[in-house]
Structures are given as C-alpha cells and as structure tokens.
BATI-659838 format. One record per residue (C-alpha): residue number from 1; residue in three letters; x, y, z. Coordinates in steps of 0.001 Angstrom, whole numbers. Layout:
N
VOLUM seq type      px      py      pz
VOLUM NUM  Ala       X       Y       Z
...
This chain:
462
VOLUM seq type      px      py      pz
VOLUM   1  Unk  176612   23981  103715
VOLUM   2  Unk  178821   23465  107125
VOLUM   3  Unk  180995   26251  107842
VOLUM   4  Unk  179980   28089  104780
VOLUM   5  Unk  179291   32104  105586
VOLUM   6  Unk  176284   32841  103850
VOLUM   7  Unk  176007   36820  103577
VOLUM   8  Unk  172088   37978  103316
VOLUM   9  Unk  171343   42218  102580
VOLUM  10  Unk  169997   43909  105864
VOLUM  11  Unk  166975   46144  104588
VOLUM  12  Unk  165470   47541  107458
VOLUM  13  Unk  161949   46732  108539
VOLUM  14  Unk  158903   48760  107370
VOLUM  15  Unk  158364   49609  111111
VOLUM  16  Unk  161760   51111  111139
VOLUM  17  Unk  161203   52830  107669
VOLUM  18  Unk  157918   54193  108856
VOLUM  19  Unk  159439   55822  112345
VOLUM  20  Unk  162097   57341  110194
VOLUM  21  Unk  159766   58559  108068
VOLUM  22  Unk  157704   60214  110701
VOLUM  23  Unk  160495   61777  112538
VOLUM  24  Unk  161398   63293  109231
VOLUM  25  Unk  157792   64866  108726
VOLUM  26  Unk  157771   65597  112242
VOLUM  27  Unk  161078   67611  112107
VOLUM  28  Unk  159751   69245  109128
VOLUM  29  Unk  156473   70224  110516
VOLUM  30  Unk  157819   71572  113743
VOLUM  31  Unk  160502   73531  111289
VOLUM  32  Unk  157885   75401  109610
VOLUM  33  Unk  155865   75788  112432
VOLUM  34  Unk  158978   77635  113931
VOLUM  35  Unk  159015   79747  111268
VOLUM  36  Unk  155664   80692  111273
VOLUM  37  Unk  155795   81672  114768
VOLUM  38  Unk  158924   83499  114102
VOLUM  39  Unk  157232   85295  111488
VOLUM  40  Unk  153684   85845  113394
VOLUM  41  Unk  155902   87529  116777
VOLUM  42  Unk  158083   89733  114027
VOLUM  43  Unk  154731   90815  112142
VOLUM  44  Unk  153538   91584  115104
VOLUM  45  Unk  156527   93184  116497
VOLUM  46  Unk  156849   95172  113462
VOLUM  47  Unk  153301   96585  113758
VOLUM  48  Unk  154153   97384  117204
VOLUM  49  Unk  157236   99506  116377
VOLUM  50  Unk  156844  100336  113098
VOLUM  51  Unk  159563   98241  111743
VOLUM  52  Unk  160105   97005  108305
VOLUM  53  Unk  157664   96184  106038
VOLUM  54  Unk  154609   97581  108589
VOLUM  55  Unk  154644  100942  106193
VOLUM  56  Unk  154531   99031  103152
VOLUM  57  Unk  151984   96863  104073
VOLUM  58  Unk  149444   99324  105315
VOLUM  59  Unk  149762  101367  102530
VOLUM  60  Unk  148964   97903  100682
VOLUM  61  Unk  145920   97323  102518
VOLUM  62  Unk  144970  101130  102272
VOLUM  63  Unk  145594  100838   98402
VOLUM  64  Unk  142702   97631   98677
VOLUM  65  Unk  140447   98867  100964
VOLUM  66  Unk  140256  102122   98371
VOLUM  67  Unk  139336   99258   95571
VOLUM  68  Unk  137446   96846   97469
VOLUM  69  Unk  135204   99590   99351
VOLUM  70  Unk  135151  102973   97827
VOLUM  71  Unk  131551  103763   97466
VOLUM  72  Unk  132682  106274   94313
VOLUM  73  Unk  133988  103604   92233
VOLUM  74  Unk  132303  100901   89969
VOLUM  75  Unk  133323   98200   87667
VOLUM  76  Unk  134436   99286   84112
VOLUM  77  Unk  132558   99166   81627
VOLUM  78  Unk  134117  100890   78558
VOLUM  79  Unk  137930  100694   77684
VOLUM  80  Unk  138174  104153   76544
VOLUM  81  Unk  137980  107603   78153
VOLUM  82  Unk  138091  111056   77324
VOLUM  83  Unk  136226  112657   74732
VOLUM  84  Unk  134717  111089   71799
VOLUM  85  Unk  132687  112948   68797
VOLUM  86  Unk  130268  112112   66705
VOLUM  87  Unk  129263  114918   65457
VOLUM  88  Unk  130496  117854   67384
VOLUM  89  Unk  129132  120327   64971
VOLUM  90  Unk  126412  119944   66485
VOLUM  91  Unk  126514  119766   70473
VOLUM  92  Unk  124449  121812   72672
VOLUM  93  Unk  127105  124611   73420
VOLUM  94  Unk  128388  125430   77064
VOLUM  95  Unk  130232  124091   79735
VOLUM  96  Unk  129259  120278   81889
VOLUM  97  Unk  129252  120110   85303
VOLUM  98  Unk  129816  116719   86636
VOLUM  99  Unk  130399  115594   90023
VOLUM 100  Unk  132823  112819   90572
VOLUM 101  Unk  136198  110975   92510
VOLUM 102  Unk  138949  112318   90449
VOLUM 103  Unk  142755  111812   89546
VOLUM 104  Unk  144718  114898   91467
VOLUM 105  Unk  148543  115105   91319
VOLUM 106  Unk  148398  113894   95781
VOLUM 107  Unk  145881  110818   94843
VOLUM 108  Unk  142162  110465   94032
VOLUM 109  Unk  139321  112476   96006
VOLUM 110  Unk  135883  114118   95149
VOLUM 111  Unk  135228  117333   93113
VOLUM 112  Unk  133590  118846   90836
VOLUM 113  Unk  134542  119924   87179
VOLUM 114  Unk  133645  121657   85152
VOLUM 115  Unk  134652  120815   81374
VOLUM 116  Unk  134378  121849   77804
VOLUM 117  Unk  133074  119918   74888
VOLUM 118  Unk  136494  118746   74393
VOLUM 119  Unk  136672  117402   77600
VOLUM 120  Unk  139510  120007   79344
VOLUM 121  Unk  138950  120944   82813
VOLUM 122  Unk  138121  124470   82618
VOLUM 123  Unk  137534  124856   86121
VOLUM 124  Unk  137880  122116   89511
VOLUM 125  Unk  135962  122093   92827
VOLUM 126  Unk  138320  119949   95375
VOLUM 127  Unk  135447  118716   97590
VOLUM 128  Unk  136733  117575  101419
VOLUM 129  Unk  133924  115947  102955
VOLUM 130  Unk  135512  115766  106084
VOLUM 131  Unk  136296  119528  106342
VOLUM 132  Unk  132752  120063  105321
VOLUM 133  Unk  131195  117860  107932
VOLUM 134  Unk  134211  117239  110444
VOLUM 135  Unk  131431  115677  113106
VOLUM 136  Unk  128954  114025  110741
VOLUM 137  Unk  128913  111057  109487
VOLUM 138  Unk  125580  109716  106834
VOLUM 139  Unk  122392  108696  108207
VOLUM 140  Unk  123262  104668  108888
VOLUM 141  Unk  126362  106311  111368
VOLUM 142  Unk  128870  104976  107925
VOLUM 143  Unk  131967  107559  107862
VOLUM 144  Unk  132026  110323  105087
VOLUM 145  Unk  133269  107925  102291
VOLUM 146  Unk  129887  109517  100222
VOLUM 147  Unk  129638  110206   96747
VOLUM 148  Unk  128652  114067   96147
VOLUM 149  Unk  125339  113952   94432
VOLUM 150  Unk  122991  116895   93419
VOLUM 151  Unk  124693  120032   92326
VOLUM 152  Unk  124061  124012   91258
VOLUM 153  Unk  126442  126341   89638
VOLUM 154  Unk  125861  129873   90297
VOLUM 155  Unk  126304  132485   87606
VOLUM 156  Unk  129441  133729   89799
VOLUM 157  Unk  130968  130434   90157
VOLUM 158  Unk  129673  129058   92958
VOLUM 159  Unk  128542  126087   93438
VOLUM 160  Unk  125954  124078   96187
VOLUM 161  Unk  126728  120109   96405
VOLUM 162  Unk  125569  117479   98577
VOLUM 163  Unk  127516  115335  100253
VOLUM 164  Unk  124662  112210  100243
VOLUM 165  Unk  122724  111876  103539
VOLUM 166  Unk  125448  114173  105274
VOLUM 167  Unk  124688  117549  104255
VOLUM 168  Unk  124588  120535  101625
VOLUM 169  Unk  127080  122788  101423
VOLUM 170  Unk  127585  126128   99269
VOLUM 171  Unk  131511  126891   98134
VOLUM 172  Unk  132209  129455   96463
VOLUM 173  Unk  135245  129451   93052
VOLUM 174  Unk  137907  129209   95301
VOLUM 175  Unk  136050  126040   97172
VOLUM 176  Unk  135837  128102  100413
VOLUM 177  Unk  132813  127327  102317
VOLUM 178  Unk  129881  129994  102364
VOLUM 179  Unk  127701  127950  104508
VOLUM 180  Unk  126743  124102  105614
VOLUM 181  Unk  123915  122805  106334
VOLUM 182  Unk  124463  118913  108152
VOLUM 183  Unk  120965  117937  107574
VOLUM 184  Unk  121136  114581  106415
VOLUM 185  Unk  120318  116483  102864
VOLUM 186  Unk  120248  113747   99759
VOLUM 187  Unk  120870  113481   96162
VOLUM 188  Unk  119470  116170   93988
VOLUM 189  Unk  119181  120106   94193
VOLUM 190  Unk  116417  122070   92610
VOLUM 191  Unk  116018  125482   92356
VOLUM 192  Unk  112475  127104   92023
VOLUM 193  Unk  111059  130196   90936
VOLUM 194  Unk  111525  132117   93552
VOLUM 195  Unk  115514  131690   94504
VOLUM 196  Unk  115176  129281   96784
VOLUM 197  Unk  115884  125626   96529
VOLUM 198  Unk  114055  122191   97077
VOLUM 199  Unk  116268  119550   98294
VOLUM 200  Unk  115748  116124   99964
VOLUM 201  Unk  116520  115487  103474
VOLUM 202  Unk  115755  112557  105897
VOLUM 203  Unk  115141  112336  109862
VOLUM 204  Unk  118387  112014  111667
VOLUM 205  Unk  117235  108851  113240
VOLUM 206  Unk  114075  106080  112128
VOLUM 207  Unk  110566  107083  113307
VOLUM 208  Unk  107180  105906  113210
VOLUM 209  Unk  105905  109018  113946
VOLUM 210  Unk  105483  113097  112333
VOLUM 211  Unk  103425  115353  114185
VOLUM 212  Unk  100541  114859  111760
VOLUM 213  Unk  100550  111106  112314
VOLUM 214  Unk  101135  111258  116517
VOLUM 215  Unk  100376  107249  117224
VOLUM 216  Unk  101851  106264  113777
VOLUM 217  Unk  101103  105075  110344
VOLUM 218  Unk   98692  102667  109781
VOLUM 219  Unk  100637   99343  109000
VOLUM 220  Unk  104232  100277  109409
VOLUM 221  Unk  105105   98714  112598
VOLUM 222  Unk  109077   99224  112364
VOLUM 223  Unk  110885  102658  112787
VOLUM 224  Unk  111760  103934  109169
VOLUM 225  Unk  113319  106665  107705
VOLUM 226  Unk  111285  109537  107394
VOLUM 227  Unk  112507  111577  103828
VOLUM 228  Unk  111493  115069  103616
VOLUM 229  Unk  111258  117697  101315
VOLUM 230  Unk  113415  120465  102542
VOLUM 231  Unk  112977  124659  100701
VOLUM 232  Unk  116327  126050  101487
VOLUM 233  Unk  116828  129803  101123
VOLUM 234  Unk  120350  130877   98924
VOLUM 235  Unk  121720  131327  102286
VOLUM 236  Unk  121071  127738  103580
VOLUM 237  Unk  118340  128526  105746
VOLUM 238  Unk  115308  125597  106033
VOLUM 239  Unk  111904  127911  105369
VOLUM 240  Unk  110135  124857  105319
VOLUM 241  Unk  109987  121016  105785
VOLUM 242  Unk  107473  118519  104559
VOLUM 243  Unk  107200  115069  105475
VOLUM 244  Unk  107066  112398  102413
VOLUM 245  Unk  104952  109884  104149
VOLUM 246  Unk  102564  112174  105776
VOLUM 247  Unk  101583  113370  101818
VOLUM 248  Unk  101390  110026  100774
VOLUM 249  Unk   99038  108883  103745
VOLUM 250  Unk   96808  112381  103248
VOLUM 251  Unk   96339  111576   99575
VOLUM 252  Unk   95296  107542   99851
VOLUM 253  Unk   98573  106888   98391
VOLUM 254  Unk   99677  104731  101020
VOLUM 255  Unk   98901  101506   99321
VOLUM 256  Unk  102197  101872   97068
VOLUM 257  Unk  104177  101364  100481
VOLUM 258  Unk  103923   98186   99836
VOLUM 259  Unk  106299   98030   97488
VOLUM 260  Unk  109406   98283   99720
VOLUM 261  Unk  107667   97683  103260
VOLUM 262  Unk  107818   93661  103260
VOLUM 263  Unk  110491   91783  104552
VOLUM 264  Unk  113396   89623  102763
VOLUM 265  Unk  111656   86503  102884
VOLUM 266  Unk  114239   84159  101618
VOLUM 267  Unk  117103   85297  104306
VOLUM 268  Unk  114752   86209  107318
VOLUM 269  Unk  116158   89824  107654
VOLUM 270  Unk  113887   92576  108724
VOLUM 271  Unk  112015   94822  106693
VOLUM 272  Unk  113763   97779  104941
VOLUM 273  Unk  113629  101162  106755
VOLUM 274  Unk  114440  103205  103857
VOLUM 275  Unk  110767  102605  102229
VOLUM 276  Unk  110475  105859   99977
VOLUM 277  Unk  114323  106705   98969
VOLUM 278  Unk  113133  110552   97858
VOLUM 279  Unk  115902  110831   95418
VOLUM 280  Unk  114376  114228   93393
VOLUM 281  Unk  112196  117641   93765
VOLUM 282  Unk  111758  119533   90792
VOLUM 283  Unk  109489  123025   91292
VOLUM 284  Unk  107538  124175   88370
VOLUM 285  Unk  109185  127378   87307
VOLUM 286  Unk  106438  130413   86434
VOLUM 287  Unk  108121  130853   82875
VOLUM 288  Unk  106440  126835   82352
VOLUM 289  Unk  103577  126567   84228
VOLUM 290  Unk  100886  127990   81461
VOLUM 291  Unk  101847  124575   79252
VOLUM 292  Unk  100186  122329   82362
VOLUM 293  Unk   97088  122735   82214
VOLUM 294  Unk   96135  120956   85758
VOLUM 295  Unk   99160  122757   87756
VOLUM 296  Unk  100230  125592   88898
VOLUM 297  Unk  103400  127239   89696
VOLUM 298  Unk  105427  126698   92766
VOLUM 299  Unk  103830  122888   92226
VOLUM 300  Unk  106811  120222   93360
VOLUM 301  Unk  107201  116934   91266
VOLUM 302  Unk  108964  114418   93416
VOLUM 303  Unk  110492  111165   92443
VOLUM 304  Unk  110304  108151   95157
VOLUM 305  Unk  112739  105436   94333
VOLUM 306  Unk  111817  102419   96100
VOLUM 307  Unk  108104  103192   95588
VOLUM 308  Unk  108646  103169   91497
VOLUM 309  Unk  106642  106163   92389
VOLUM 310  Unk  106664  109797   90543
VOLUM 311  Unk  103613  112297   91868
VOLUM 312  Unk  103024  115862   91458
VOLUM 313  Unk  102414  117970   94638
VOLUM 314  Unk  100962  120953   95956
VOLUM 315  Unk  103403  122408   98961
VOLUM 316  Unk  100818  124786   99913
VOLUM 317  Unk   97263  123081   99925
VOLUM 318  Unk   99003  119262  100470
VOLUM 319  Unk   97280  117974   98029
VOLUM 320  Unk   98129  115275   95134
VOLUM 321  Unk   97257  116533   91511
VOLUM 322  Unk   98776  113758   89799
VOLUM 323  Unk  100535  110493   89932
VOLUM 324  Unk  102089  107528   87760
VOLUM 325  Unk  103963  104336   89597
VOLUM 326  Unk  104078  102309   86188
VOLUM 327  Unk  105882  101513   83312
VOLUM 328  Unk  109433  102325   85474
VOLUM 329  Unk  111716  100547   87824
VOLUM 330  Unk  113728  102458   89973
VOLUM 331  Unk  113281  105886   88501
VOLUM 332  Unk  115563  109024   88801
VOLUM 333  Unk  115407  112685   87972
VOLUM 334  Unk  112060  113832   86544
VOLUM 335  Unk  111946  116917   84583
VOLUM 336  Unk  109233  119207   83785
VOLUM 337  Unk  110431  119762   79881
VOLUM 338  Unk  107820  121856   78513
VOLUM 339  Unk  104522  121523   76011
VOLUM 340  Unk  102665  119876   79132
VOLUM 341  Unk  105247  116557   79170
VOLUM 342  Unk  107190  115538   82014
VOLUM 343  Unk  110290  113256   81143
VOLUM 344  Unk  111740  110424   84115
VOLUM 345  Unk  114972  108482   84150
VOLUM 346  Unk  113669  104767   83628
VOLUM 347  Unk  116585  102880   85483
VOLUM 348  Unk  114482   99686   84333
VOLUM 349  Unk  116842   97782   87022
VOLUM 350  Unk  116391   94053   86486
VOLUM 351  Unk  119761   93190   88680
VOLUM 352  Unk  121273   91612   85785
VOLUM 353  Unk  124798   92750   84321
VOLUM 354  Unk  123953   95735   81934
VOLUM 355  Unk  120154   95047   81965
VOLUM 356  Unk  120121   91892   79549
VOLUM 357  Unk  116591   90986   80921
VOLUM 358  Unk  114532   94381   80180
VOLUM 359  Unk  117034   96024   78029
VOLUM 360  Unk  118704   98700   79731
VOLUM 361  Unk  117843  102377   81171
VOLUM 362  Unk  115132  104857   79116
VOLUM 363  Unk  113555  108384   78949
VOLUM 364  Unk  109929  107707   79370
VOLUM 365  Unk  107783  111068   79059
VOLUM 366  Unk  104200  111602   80215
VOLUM 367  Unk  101690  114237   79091
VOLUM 368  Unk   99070  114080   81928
VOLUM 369  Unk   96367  116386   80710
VOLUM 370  Unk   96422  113864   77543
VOLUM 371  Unk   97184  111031   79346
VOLUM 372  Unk   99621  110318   76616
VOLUM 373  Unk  103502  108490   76724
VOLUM 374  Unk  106639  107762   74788
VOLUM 375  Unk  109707  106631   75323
VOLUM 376  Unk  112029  109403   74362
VOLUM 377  Unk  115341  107334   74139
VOLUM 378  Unk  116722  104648   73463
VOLUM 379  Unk  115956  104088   69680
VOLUM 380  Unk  117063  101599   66863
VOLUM 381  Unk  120059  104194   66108
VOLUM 382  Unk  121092  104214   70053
VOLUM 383  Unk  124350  102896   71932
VOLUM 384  Unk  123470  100623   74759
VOLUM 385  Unk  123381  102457   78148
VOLUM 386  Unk  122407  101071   81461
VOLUM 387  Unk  122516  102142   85192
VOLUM 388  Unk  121025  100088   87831
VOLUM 389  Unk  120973  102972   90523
VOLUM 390  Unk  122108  106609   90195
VOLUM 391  Unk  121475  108141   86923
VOLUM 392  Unk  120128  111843   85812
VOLUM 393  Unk  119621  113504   82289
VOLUM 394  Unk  118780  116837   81022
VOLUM 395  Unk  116581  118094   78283
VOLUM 396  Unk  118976  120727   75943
VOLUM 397  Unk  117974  123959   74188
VOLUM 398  Unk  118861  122495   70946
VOLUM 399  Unk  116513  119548   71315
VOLUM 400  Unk  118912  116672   72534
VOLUM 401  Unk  119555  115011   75975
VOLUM 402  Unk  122282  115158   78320
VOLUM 403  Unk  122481  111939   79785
VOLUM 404  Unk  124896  110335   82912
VOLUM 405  Unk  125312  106385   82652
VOLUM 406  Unk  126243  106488   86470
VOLUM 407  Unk  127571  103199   87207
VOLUM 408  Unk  129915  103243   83952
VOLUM 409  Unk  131063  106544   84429
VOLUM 410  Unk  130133  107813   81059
VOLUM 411  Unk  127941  111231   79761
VOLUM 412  Unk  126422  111253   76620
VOLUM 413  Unk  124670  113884   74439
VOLUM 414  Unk  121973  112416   72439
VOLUM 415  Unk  120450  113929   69273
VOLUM 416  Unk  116395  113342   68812
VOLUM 417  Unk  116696  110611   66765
VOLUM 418  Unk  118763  108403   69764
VOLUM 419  Unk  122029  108745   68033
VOLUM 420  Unk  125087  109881   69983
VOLUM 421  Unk  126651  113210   69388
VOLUM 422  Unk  129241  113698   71840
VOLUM 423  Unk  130896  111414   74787
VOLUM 424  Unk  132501  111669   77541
VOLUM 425  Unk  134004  108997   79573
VOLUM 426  Unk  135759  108871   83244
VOLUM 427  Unk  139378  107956   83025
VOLUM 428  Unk  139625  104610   84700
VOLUM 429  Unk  140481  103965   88592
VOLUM 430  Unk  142109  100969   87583
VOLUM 431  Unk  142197   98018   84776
VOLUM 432  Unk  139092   96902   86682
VOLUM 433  Unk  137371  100090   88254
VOLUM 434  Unk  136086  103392   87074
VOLUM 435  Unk  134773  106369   89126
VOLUM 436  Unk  130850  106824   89237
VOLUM 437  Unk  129740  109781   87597
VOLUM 438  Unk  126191  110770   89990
VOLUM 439  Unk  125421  113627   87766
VOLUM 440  Unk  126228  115893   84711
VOLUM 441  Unk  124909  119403   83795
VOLUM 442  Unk  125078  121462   80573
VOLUM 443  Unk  125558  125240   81486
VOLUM 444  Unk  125189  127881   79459
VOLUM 445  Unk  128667  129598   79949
VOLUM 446  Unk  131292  130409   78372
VOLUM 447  Unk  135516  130234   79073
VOLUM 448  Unk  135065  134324   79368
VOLUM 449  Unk  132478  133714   81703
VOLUM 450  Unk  134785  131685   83978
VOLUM 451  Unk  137873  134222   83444
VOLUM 452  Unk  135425  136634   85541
VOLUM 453  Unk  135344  134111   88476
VOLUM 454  Unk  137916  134480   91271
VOLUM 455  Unk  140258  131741   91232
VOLUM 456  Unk  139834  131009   87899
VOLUM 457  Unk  143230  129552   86136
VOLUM 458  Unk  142370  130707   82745
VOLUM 459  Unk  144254  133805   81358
VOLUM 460  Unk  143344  135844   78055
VOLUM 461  Unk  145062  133427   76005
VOLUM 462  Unk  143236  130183   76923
C-alpha cells in the first residue's frame, strides 16, 4: 500500500553467521594455542631453573619409571602377605633365606633376609649394587637395576650373592664387602665338596669362538654368548673355567642347539645370542655320591634353560655321563636329593597367565640308573603355583619341599602329600605390583646362632 512503512526483521545472512562463527573458533583456537605455548616455554623454563613443579614432577616420573621398569617387581598375584600356617607343627625348623627388593624406612632396594617361620626378619643384608660394582654394568651394557639371584649363608653370617650377569660378591653380617668378583657371574651358587663353589658366568662380550673350537662351531654363524662354568675358591678366586658349548659340542650334544639358535620368524629379528642360559651347577657332594651308581663325586649337574636341557658332567675327564631334555620347559634348579634321584624345577612355561594351557610349574624327579620318573609335586591336595621364569626349591630334612613361586613373590613349604604347610608371601609394591622373590633357602640355624654374629640386632631377650 502507497506510503505505507512496511517494517521486515533483519537476520543476518548465513555468510555473515558463518564468518562470525569462524572468527569465534579462530579466537578460541589461537587462545589455547597461547596457552599452550605459555605453558610449553614455563615447563621448560622450569626444568631449566628448577622452578615450581620441576621437583614434583620428576619425582613423579621417578615414582613410574620404578613401576613401569623395575626388573625386581612383577604383577600381583595374591592379595595377602605375610605369614600363613597350615600346619606349623610341623615345618622343617630353621631360618629362610630369601633374596629380594624390600620395604626400608628411606624407600625400596635389594637385600637379603633372613626370617623365621613366623615371618620376622631376624637378620637383613642391605645389598647396593652400585657400591658393589660402581663400573659394571650386566652383560647387554643395561645399568645395575639386577635382581640378586643365587645365594650362600655362611655358618658365621656371611653371605655370597650375585648380582645377575654383573658379579658375585661375599659380605660379611655387617654387609661389608670381603671380596668381588665382576665376572659377569649368573644366577645360582653351589658349593661342592671341597669348599669351593660352582657358579655360572658368561663371556664379557658374544663369541663364536673358545680356544678348543679356534674357527668356530659348526652351524652357529652369529656371535653368542658363551656361559661358563666358573669353581670359585671361598676367597673369590677363579681355579677354573669351563666353556658350556665346548662340552656340549665334545659330547654330540650339539643337536639340542637347535632349540634356541633359529631366528624369530614372524618379526624378522635376528637369532638369539643367549642360546644356553646356564642358570644352575650343582656338585655331587662325597657324603651322596655312593647312592649314584654311574657317578662319581666332584661330578657337576648343570641346568641349561633355553636348551630344556639338564646333563650330568665330568669337570675332570669332559665327558657326558648322563642327560634328559624332555618332559620340562624352561627348567630351574636341579638337585641331587639322594637314593640315586635327581629332582628339577619344571617351569612348564606355556606364556599364558598362570599356566592355564599345561597347568602350572612341577617337581619332576629322575632316577637314571633305573631310568625311572615322577612328578614329585603338584598333587590333587596342592595350591596352584606357577612361574614362567625364575623359580628354585629345596628338598627338607623332614621330607617336604621348600619351594619359591618367583614371579608371585610367594615361598611355600610343601608336605609329601602336595599339601601346604607354611606360606610366606612378599608384602606388595603396590595395589598392582609385588617384588620377585629369585630364591629361598631353609637353614639350619637358630636365633642363638645369629646372636653370635656381629651386627646382629637380637639381644638375650628376643
């Protein structure tokens, strides 16, 4: 209509919405962004200087590096610790030796302790690998973040230990050092008949050649690690050294190399130089050797990992006198145990969570002038147990078995029939984590064997 004002709403165009709308992110985006780099040049700053939070945070990332990649500790298992009885009246009596990463009032570090049957540190060995071996580190060039594995208690209280692949060391009860040896020296330490001690070692760098075996080993192509059986006098000197792969080459044992010598098809990577992984030397002691009929004293039974490989040996003639590679996995830790029967760790490893696949870890025994086996433990009336690597167990006086679940941080004393008789469990890390526990040891000792021992805490009235 003429001369009528006709008022019409003014929404702005989508065009005009849309550039608002991107200014706004844009003003946004470049807000944070300032931030960030604010926050990025004041991190950085603060690392520089020292300012606020830079202690907090490395202590953080200290705190999870301990978690994420401490060698020593495992995923838990059980969610109790401490001592637990079955039936306590009847425990093998004594004191246990186990080496582990414990709680001190400063943080956790490495020791050994040495405990009753009701679980109370009678006596501690602070271990600092470091002070040991200030300019070592472990045969792969890794720092000295090693679990201590392989221990012997001396009647006076002291004790040898190995730090793994670093070296041996003797302290005495006050945990001053006697002597070192920084010989690459491994997992476990056996003493033989005559004082001295058999203990596993390994060439400081890979080889592929001894002085036996000048142009090599037939078929290994690559450097490897060359393990070795060391004899180590009480006052750590070597008196002899034996080369693993030139025994198993001299005794047409070679063809069990095999075994570990291939490489990872399925990612490409090269083949493994740690082929044997000696992890045990026990001597036949001259108070046993009448109940084997084909060996002698002074004869060495040796334990290759990664060969599923257990063999008797001769030190002085080099020659094989027996041999079983079947039914274990991953053995540990065989014992000569008396009547002609040698017992082995069974790890049974299957690389499943707590062995679903083959059942868990065993006690296998072997009488070889019968040719005879049985599996010792578990039984119907046994608790689960199950360590993929590590792992060690004793044969007791009273007829039961000391035996270290490794990876869960637990020791258990079994009765003949399977049944558990006494527990121990590490206290945990964390609601996730739990120390590994490489070994335990029954001792015959008493707390007034201990009071004798310099350093010792305990008075007359404890």
């Amino acid at each position: 209509m003429k001369g009528e004002l006709i008022e019409h709403d003014h929404q702005p165009s989508y065009a005009t919405q849309n550039g608002r709308m991107t200014r706004s992110t844009f003003e946004k985006a470049g807000f944070v962004l300032s931030l960030m780099v604010l926050a990025f040049l004041y991190g950085w700053a603060a690392r520089w200087h020292g300012w606020f939070p830079d202690a907090v945070l490395e202590q953080a990332q200290r705190e999870a590096d301990k978690v994420l990649h401490n060698p020593s500790l495992t995923s838990r298992v059980y969610d109790r610790s401490g001592v637990q009885f079955e039936r306590s009246d009847t425990t093998q009596s004594g004191l246990t030796l186990i080496a582990s990463y414990w709680p001190y009032e400063d943080g956790w570090d490495t020791g050994l302790r040495l405990l009753d049957k009701e679980g109370t540190v009678v006596h501690d060995w602070r271990v600092d690998r470091a002070t040991l071996f200030p300019d070592s580190t472990d045969r792969r060039g890794d720092p000295l973040d090693k679990n201590l594995h392989g221990t012997y208690l001396f009647p006076n209280g002291d004790v040898l230990v190995n730090v793994d692949y670093v070296g041996t060391a003797r302290l005495d009860a006050c945990g001053d050092v006697r002597w070192q040896l920084p010989l690459g020296t491994h997992h476990s330490i056996a003493r033989a008949g005559d004082g001295h001690f058999w203990i596993p070692g390994t060439s400081r760098q890979p080889r592929r050649t001894t002085d036996r075996y000048p142009e090599g080993f037939p078929g290994l192509d690559d450097p490897v690690w060359l393990d070795q059986l060391l004899h180590v006098s009480e006052e750590g000197r070597v008196l002899d050294t034996i080369n693993v792969l030139d025994v198993l080459y001299a005794n047409d044992l070679e063809h069990h190399i095999v075994k570990a010598y291939q490489p990872q098809a399925a990612t490409g990577s090269p083949r493994t130089r740690d082929i044997t992984h000696l992890n045990d030397i026990e001597p036949l002691r001259p108070s046993m050797a009448d109940e084997y009929p084909l060996f002698d004293a002074g004869d060495l039974l040796v334990s290759l990992r990664n060969l599923d490989l257990v063999f008797v040996f001769d030190p002085d003639s080099g020659t094989t006198k027996w041999h079983v590679s079947s039914p274990f996995i991953r053995q540990h830790d065989p014992d000569f145990t008396g009547e002609g029967w040698i017992g082995v760790f069974d790890n049974r490893t299957d690389f499943m969570l707590r062995g679903q696949m083959l059942g868990g870890s065993r006690i296998v025994s072997f009488q070889p002038h019968t040719d005879s086996m049985r599996i010792r433990f578990p039984t119907s009336q046994s608790d689960p147990f199950y360590t993929d690597v590590l792992g060690k167990w004793q044969s007791l006086n009273n007829g039961h078995m000391l035996l270290t679940e490794s990876k869960a941080g637990r020791v258990v004393e079994v009765a003949p029939d399977g049944s558990t008789v006494w527990e121990w469990v590490m206290r945990p890390y964390s609601d996730s984590k739990v120390s590994r526990v490489p070994g335990a040891t029954r001792y015959d000792i008493t707390r007034e064997n201990v009071r004798t021992w310099p350093c010792s805490n305990l008075t007359t009235n404890n």
